[in-house]
N, C-alpha and C positions, 0 to 999 in steps of 0.2 A: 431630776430623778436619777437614780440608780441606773447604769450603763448595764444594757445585756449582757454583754461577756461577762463581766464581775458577779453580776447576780447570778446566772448557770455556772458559773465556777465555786459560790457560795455554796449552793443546793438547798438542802433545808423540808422537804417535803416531807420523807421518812425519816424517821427516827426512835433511842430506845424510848423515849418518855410521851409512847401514845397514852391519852386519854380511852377511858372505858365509854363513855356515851357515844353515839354515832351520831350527836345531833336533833333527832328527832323532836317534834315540840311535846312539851308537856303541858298540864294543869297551869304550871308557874311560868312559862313562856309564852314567847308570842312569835308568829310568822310575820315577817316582812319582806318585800316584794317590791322590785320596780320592773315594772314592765317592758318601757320602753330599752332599758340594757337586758333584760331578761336575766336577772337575778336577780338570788330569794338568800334569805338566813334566818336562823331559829335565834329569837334574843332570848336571853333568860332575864328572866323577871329581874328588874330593879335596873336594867340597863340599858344603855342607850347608841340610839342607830341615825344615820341621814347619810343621804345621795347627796349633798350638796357639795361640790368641791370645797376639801380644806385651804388648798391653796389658792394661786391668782396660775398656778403651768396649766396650762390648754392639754398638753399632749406629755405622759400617756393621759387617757383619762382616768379619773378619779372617781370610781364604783362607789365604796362605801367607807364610812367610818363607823365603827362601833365599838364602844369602851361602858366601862362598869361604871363612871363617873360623869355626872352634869357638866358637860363644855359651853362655855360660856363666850363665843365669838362671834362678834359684830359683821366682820368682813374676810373675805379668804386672805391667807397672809402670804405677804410679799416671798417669803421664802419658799425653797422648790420643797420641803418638805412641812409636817403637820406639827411646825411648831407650838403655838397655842394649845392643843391640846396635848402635847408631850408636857407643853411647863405645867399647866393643870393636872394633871396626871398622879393621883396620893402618891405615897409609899406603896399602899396595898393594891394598887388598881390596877388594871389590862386596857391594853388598847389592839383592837386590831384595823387597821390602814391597805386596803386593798383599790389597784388601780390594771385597767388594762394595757396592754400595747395594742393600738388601734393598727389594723391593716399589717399584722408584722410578714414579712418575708419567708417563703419557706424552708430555707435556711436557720431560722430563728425559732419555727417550729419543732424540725427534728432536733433540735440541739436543747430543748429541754424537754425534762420528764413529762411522763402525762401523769395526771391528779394521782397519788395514792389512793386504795382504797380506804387507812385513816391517816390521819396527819399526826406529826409530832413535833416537837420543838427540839431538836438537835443542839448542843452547846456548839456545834461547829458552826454552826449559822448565825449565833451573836456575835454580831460585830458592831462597832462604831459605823453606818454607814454612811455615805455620806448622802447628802439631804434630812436621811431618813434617824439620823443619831442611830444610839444603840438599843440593839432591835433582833428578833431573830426574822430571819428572810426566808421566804416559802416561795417559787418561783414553779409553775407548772401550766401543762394546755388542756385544755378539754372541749372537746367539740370545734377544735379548728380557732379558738382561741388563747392569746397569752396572756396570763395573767400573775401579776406580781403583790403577795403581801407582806407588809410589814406587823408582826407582834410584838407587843412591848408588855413588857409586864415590871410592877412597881419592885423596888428590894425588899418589901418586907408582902410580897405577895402572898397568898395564902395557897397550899394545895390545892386547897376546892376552885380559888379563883384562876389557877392555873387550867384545871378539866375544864371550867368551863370556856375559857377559854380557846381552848382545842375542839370543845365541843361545838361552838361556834364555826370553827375552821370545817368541821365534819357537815355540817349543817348546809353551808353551801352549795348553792343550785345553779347551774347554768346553761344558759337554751344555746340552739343551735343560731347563731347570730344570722340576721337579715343579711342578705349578700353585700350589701353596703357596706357592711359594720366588719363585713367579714374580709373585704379589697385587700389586697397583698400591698406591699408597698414595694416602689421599683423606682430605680435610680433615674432622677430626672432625665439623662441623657439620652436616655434608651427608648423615652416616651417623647421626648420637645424635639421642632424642629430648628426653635431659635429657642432665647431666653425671654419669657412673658412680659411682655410693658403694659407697667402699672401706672397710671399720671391721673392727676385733678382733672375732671373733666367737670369745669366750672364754667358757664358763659363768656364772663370777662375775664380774659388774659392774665395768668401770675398769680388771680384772686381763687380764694379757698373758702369763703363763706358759705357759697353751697352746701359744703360738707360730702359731696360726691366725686369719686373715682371710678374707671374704668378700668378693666383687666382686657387683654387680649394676648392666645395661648393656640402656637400653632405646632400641630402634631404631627408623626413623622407618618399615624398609620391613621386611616379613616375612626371615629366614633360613633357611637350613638350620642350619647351627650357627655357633659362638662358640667361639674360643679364646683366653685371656687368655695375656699373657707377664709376669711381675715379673721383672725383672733378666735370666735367661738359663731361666724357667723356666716353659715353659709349664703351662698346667691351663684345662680343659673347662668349659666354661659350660653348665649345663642350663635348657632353657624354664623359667620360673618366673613368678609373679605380682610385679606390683610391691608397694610399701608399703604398709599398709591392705588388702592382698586386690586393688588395681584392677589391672586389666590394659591394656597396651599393644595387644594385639590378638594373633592368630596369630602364632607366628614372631618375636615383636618383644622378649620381656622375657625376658635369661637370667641364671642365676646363678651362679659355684661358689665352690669355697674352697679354700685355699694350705695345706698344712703339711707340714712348716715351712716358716715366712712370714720367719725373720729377724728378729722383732720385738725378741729380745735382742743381739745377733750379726748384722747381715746388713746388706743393705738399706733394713729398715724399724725399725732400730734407736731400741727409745724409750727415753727419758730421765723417772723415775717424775717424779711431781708431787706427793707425800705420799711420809712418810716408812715408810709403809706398804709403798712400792711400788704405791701405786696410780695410774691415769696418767687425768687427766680433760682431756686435750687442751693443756696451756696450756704445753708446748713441742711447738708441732705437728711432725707428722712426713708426707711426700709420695713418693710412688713414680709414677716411668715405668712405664706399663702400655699395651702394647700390643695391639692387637685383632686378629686374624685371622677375619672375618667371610666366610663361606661363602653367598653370596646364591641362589646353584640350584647344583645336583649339580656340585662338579669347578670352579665357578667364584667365585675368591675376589678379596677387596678386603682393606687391611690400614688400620688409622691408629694413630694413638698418640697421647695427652697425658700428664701431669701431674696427678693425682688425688690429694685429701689423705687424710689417712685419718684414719678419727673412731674415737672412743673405745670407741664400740659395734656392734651389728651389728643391723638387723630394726627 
């Protein structure tokens, strides 16, 4: 995805080529709505909307797609941006690609604009981006969230297909996010009091057939809870003792386990190391794992690294 600094250096929100509609639905439109992210948008007639990730990137998340044109894809594509539907994409067609930054920093906050009250398409904002091709970039917060879209519009696009286009942009709804949704993100270091061990936690030694792992993630300040994410899956961390029996203190040392983890198939897909099928580390294997740390009732912090995962588990 498009790096933050670049996208807030981009801008993109205001500009001279606002659209006259403000959005609203008509006779020829239709409301659309997901709930659970708590956004809405007004399609106009003859066009097309889904929540479903374009891509296979976890993070940021991916809101919506909606374009003037029938996309025709099987599977999310490997690429970090909405390939398939840019090749599909006529001469005369719009696309708009819009994704959140989940949990951003408030750092990340103040440093971009809040929502216009109408949007416009700037020529200073079409750029070649990268992920995203060429595209104009709209980058703004509202209500304590970051949100980044990309608009594309075909070369022989039509004026009208341009308003509504923006019309669309204007049409956008967003609630005030579940405190979850809303977690800041903060530097692992600042939150762990070691680095999280991740390991097969299969019956028999070396063996992965289970398809289950363990996490264990000890903190520097008490919690209320722990939630881990592999890939797009969360799962519950419970209080636990560290390694040897010691403990981190109240609140500070949890544990759970994933199944299925993807260790054959997935994610965490291992490669044996005998010919047994037994795997004793020596083509290692590493998974993004996210944290959702609940520090008092109702108030959450998020981070994420890079953790490898070992052979065993305990």
């Amino acid at each position: 995805m498009v790096a933050v600094s670049a996208a807030l250096l981009a801008g993109g929100c205001g500009g001279s080529d606002v659209a006259r509609p403000v959005g609203a639905a008509t006779p020829s439109s239709r409301t659309w709505s997901d709930a659970a992210a708590r956004v809405s948008a007004t399609i106009p007639a003859g066009w097309h909307v889904t929540g479903r990730p374009a891509t296979g990137v976890a993070a940021p998340l991916q809101r919506l797609t909606i374009t003037s044109f029938a996309v025709h894809q099987r599977r999310p594509d490997r690429s970090c941006g909405p390939t398939t539907a840019r090749r599909q994409m006529p001469a005369d067609g719009a696309m708009l690609f819009l994704f959140e930054y989940r949990g951003p920093s408030a750092a990340m906050l103040r440093a971009a604009e809040p929502r216009p009250a109408r949007f416009g398409l700037d020529r200073a904002a079409l750029n070649p981006y990268e992920c995203m091709g060429r595209s104009y970039l709209l980058m703004f917060r509202e209500h304590g969230r970051l949100l980044q879209a990309h608009a594309y519009l075909g070369r022989r696009a039509s004026q009208a297909t341009r308003e509504r286009l923006i019309g669309v942009l204007d049409s956008l709804r967003f609630g005030t996010p579940d405190p979850r949704a809303a977690a800041v993100w903060v530097a692992p270091y600042r939150l762990l009091r070691s680095p999280p061990r991740l390991g097969v936690a299969c019956p028999m030694p070396n063996r992965f057939g289970c398809d289950r792992v363990g996490l264990a993630v000890a903190l520097r300040h008490p919690a209320v809870s722990v939630t881990a994410s592999l890939g797009r899956r969360p799962f519950p961390l419970d209080g636990a003792p560290l390694r040897g029996g010691a403990h981190a203190g109240p609140g500070r040392a949890f544990a759970g386990f994933l199944r299925p983890a993807g260790l054959r198939h997935g994610p965490l897909a291992i490669t044996p190391d005998t010919a047994d099928g037994r795997w004793l580390g020596r083509h290692p294997v590493s998974a993004g794992i996210e944290l959702l740390i609940e520090r008092r009732p109702r108030r959450f912090v998020r981070t994420s690294l890079v953790v490898p995962l070992a052979p065993g588990w305990g």
